[in-house]
N, C-alpha and C positions, 0 to 999 in steps of 0.2 A: 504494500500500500504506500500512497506519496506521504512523502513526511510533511507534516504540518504541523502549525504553532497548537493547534487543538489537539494533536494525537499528542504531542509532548509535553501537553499541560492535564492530559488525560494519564500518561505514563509516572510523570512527576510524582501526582499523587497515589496512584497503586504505591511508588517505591515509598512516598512518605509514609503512607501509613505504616510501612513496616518498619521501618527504619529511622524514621523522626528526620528533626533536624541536622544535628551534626554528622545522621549517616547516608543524608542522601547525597549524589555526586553524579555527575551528569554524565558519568562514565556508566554508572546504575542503569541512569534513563537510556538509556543505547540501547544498552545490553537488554532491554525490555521490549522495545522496540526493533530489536536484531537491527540495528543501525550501527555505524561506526561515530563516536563522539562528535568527532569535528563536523559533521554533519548538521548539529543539533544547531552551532553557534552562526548557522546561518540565517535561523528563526528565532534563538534565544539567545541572549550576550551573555550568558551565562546562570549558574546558582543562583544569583539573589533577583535577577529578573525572574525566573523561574518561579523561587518561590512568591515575589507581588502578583507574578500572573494566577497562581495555585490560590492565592490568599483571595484575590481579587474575585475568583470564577466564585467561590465559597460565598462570597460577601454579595452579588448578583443575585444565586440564586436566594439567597437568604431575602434579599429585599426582594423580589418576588412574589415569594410565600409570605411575607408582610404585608403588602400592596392586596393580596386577594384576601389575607385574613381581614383585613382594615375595610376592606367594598364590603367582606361580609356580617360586617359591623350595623346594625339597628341606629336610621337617623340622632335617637335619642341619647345613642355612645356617650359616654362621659372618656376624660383624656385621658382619667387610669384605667378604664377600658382598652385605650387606643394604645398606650403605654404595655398593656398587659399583651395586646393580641402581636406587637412588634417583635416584645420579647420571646413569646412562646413559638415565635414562627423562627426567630433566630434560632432557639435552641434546637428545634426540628432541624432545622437547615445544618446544625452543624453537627449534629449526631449522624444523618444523612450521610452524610461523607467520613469514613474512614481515615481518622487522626485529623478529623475540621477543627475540632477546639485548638488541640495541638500544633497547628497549621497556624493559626491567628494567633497563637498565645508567643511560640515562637520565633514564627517569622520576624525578619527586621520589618519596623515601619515604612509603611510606602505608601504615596497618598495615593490611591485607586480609586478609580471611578466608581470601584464598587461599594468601596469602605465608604466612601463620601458620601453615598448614596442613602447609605443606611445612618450616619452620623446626623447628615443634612436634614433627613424629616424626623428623627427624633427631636432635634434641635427644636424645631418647628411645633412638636407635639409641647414644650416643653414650655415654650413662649405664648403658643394660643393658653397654653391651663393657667400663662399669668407668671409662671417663674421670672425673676429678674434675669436680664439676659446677663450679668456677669457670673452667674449664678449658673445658667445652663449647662456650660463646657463640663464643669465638672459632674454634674448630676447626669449627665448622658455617656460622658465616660464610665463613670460607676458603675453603672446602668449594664452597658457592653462588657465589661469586661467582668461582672457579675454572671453573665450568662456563660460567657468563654469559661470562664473557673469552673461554674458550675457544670457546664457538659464534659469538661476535662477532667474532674473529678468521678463522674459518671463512667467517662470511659477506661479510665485508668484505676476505678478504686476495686481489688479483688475481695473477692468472697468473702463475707464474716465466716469467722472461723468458729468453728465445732469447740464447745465446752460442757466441760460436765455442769451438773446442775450443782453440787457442791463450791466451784469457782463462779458460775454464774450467780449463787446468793450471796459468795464475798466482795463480788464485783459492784452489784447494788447494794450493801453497807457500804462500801468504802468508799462508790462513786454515785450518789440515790437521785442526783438532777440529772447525770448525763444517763443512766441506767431507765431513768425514768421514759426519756426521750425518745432512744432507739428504736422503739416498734411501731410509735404510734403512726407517723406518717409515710408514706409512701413518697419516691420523685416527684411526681407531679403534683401531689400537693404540697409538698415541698419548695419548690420552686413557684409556683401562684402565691404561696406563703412569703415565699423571700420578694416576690418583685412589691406584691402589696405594703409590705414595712418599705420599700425604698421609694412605693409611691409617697408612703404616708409623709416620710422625709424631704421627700418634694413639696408636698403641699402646705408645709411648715412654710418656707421659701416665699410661697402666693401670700401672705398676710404681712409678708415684712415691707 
């Protein structure tokens, strides 16, 4: 098949996932594509173009799945609704793709059309609800990079481990708030829990 900027930013990330950042290498992405390296840097100037292009496609489809959660939003939407359906469409978006948290969390900064895209109507969400606009930058940072942690976490955290029931009743004496915690919620409510407390801290922000 021809090589193109799209089958190499399709390769990229197969090899990401497996590999992360410090072990993908454009020698990888060849060798995926049965290509010879130097071939690649006739469409990519190399690894850190690679990975804004990889970060970039993530951050697209992500405002996508935003853009239709948001139409499928009721006239009557309140902004922590609009807030809420952004984030939950990002988190999809980056579970979606294999090592996407991991993808955004460590890639170098690049400013991408895609990343902007998804910055730029937060922004917007943030200032229609009344946020002071000095105010905004940070609270939409938060925001992102709340969701990136949280699906990085998600993907990267292994299995609770197997305990007797003997350690598990020393485990709630010695630790009785965090012991208490552990069962009750599930990811997803978890995360509608976390965006909610971050809306709430926004909306402190609209009265000042």
């Amino acid at each position: 098949m021809k090589l193109t900027k799209e089958r190499i930013v399709d390769a990229g990330m197969a090899t990401f996932a497996e590999t992360g950042y410090h072990g993908l290498s454009m020698r990888q992405v060849a060798e995926r594509l049965d290509a010879h390296a130097g071939s690649l840097y006739y469409h990519v100037r190399g690894k850190e173009e690679l990975l804004a292009l990889m970060a970039d496609r993530v951050c697209r489809h992500a405002y996508d799945a935003g853009s239709a959660a948001l139409a499928a939003l009721p006239p009557e939407a309140t902004w922590r609704e609009a807030i809420d359906a952004q984030a939950t469409a990002l988190r999809r978006s980056l579970k979606q793709h294999p090592g996407g948290a991991l993808l955004l969390a460590d890639s170098p900064s690049a400013l991408s059309p895609g990343g902007l895209s998804l910055m730029e109507r937060l922004l917007k969400t943030l200032l229609d609800a009344g946020v002071p606009a000095e105010h905004c930058g940070i609270a939409a940072d938060t925001l992102l990079s709340h969701v990136t942690g949280f699906v990085l976490q998600e993907q990267t955290e292994p299995q609770a481990p197997t305990v007797t029931a003997e350690t598990y009743a020393d485990l709630c004496a010695r630790f009785p708030l965090v012991m208490e915690q552990l069962p009750r919620l599930g990811q997803d409510e978890k995360f509608r829990r976390s965006v909610g407390l971050l809306c709430a801290g926004f909306e402190t922000l609209t009265s000042t």
